[in-house]
Every structure is written in structure tokens, then in C-alpha cells.
C-alpha positions in Angstrom: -65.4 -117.1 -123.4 -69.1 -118.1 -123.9 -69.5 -120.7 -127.2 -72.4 -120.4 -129.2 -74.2 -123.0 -131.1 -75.2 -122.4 -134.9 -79.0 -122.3 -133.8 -78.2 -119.8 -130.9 -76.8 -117.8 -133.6 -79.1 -118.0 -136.1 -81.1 -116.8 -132.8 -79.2 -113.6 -132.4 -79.0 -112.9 -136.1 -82.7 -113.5 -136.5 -81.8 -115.8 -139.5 -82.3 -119.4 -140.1 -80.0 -122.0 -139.2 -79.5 -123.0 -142.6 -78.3 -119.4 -143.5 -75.5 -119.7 -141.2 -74.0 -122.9 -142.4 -74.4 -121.1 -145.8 -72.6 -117.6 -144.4 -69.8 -120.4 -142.4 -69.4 -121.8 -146.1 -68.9 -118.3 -147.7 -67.1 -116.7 -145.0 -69.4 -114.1 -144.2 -69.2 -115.1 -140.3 -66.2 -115.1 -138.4 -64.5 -118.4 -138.5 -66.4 -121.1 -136.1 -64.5 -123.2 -133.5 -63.8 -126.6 -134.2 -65.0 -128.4 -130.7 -64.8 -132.3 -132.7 -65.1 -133.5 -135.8 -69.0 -132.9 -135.9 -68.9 -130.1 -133.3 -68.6 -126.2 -134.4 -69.2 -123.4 -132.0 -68.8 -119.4 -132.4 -67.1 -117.1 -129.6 -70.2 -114.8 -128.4 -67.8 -111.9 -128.2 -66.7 -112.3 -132.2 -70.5 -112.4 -133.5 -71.1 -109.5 -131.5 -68.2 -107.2 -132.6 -69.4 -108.5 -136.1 -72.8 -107.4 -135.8 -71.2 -104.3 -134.2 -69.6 -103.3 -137.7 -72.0 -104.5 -139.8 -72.4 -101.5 -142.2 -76.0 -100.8 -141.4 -77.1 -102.7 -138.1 -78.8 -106.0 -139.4 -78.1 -105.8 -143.0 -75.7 -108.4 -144.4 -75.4 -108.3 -148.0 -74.3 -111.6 -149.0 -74.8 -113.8 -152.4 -76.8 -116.4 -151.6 -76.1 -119.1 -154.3 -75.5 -122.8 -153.9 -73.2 -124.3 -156.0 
């Protein structure tokens, strides 16, 4: 299983790193890996069959609000 970091994601998604710690906290990724107590990865293989079902390919619709 190939890990991926939260920038390597935010690579593949072409989204900003910052979005994904906001998508982690509203559970719009799958669920990351907890590597250590500062350490999170993602399972390549989950954020692709995510993408994969994504209702139109790239389009998340999310709400984007910081509490």
C-alpha cells in the first residue's frame, strides 16, 4: 500500500493543502492514517477509488465554512 502525504494529495486533487485538512475535518476525504501523533497519511488506492466516484470527475461539492 503506497501512503500519501496531505501535499501529495492536494497534488492529485489539484487543490491546496489547506483544502484538504479542511475536507479531513469535514469528512469529505476518506479517513487518513494515523502514522504518530503529528503524522497522517492517505492510502493511494482509497483517494483514487474516491476520485473514481466522485459524481462528476473533479467536482466536489463541499461547504467550505470555518467555524
Amino acid at each position: 500500500m503506497q501512503l500519501l502525504t496531505c501535499k501529495e494529495v492536494a497534488g492529485l486533487l489539484n487543490i491546496k493543502v489547506d483544502t484538504v485538512y479542511l475536507w479531513i475535518k469535514n469528512g469529505t476525504l476518506p479517513k487518513p492514517k494515523r502514522i504518530s501523533a503529528s503524522t497522517i497519511r492517505f492510502a493511494r488506492d482509497e483517494i483514487e477509488e474516491w476520485i473514481d466516484n466522485l459524481p462528476s470527475k473533479g467536482v466536489v461539492d463541499v461547504q467550505c465554512t470555518q467555524e
